[in-house]
C-alpha positions in Angstrom: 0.0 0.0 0.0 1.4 3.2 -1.0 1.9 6.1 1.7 -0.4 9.6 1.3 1.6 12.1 2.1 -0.2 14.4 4.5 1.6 17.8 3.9 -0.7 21.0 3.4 0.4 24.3 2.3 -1.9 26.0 4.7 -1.0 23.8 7.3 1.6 24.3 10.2 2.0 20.6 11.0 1.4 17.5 10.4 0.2 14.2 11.5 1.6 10.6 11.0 1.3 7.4 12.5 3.8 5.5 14.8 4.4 2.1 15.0 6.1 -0.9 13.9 5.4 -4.2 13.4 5.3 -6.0 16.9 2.0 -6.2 18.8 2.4 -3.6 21.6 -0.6 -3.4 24.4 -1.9 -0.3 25.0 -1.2 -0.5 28.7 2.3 -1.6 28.4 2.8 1.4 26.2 1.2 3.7 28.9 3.6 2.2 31.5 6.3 3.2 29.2 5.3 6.6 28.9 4.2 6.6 32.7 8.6 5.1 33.4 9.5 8.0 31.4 9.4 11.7 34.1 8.3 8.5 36.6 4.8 9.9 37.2 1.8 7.8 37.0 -1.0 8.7 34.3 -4.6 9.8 35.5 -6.7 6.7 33.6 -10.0 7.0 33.4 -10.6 3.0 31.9 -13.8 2.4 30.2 -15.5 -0.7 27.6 -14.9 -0.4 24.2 -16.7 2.6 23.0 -18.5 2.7 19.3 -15.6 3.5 16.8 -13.1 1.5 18.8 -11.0 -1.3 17.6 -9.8 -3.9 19.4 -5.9 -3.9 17.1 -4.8 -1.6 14.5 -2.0 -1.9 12.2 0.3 0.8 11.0 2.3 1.8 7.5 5.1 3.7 9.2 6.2 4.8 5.6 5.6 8.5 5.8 7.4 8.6 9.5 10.2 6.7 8.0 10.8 8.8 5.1 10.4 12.1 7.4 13.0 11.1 9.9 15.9 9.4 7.9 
């Protein structure tokens, strides 16, 4: 699948997705973050909401091609 390139002339930033191709949790990942200024994140857990999915996948093209 190619890569869209999300770059606007009107706007300031831009957005691209981050990930590779293990399976991370998304608790472990907020652990990690949580280890990092070793503060513990305000979590406000609730069910699967509509719109949710239970795994995603990610073409880490764009963030690649931006940071090499």
């Amino acid at each position: 699948m190619a890569a869209v390139d999300s770059l606007s002339a009107v706007a300031s930033c831009r957005v691209v997705n981050i990930g590779n191709s293990d399976k991370v949790k998304l608790l472990n990942f907020i652990e990690t973050i949580e280890n990092l200024p070793g503060k513990k994140a305000i979590r406000n857990q609730l069910p699967m909401q509509m719109g949710d999915f239970p795994a995603t996948s990610v073409n880490a093209t764009p963030l690649q091609s931006l940071t090499r």
